[in-house]
C-alpha positions as CSV (number, residue, x, y, z in Angstrom):
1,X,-15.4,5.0,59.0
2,X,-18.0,5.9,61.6
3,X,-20.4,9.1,61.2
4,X,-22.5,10.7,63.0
5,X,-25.2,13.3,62.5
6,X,-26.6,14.2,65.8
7,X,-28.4,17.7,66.7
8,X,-26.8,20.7,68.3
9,X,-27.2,20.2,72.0
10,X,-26.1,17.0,71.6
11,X,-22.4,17.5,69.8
12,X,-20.3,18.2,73.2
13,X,-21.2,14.9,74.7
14,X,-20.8,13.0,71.2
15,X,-17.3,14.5,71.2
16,X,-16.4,14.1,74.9
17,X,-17.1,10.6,74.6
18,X,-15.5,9.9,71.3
19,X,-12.4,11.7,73.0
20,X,-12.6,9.9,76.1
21,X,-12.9,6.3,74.0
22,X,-9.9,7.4,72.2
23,X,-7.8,7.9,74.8
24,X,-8.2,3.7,75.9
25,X,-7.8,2.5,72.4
26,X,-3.8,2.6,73.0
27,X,-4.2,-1.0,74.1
28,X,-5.8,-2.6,70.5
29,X,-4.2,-4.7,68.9
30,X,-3.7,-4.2,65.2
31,X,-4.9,-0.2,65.7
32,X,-2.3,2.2,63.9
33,X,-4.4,5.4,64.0
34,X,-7.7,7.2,65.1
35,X,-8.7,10.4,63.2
36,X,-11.9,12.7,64.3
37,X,-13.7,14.7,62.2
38,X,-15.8,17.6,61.8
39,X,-18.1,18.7,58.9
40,X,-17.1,21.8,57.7
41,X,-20.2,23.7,57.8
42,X,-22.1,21.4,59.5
43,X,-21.3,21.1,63.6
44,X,-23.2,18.5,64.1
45,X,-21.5,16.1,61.5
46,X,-18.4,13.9,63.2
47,X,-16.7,11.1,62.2
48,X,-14.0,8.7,63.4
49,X,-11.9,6.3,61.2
50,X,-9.9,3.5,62.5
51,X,-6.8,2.2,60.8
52,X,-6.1,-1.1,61.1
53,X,-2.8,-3.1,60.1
54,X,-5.3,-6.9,60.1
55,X,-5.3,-9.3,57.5
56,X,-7.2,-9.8,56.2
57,X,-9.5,-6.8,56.8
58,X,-13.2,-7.4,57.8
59,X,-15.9,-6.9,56.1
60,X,-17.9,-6.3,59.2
61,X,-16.1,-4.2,60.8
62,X,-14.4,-4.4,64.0
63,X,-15.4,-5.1,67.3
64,X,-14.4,-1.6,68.4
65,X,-16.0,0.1,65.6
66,X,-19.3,-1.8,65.7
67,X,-19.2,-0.8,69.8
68,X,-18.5,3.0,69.2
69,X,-21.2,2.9,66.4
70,X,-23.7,1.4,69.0
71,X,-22.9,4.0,71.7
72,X,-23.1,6.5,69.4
73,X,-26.7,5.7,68.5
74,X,-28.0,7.5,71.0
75,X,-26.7,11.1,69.9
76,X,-28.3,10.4,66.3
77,X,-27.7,9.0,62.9
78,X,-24.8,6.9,62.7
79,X,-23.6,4.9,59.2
80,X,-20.5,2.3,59.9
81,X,-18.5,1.7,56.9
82,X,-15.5,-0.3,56.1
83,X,-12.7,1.6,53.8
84,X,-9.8,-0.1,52.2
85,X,-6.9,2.3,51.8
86,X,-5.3,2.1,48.3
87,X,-3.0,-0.9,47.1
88,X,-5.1,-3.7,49.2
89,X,-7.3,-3.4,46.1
90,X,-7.4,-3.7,42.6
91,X,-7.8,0.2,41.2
92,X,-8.9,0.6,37.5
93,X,-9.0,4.2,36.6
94,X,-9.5,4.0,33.2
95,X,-12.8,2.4,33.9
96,X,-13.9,4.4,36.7
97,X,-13.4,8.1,34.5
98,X,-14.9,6.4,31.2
């Protein structure tokens, strides 16, 4: 997951170029899906996440990810995390609500 919290003149060219990187990630390997994202309530809040079929998954990151996050830098505050969808991990909900 990649966020971004940039400033209001600065949200159009955020998105054109996370739309425009989008559009040549057809071509990575492993890459199922991209979703974008808007805050609701909060313009200036986007994210991206990048779903992978690797394994194992990084810990890291990808290379594409940790590029976007770099070039993203520049419009604002960006945090790179990375997710696990569910059943590639052990779940305990009994633990987690007690």
């Amino acid at each position: 997951m990649i966020r971004l919290r940039t400033v209001p003149g600065r949200i159009g060219p955020a998105t054109d170029l996370l739309l425009d990187l989008t559009k040549g990630m057809a071509a990575e390997q492993g890459l199922v899906r991209v979703n974008l994202y808007q805050r609701a309530g909060l313009r200036t809040d986007l994210a991206m996440s990048l779903v992978w079929n690797t394994d194992p998954p990084s810990h890291k990151g990808t290379r594409t990810g940790l590029s976007i996050s770099e070039l993203l830098k520049t419009f604002g505050v960006v945090e790179h995390s990375v997710w696990l969808e569910g059943g590639n991990f052990p779940i305990f909900l009994p633990e987690l609500i007690s």
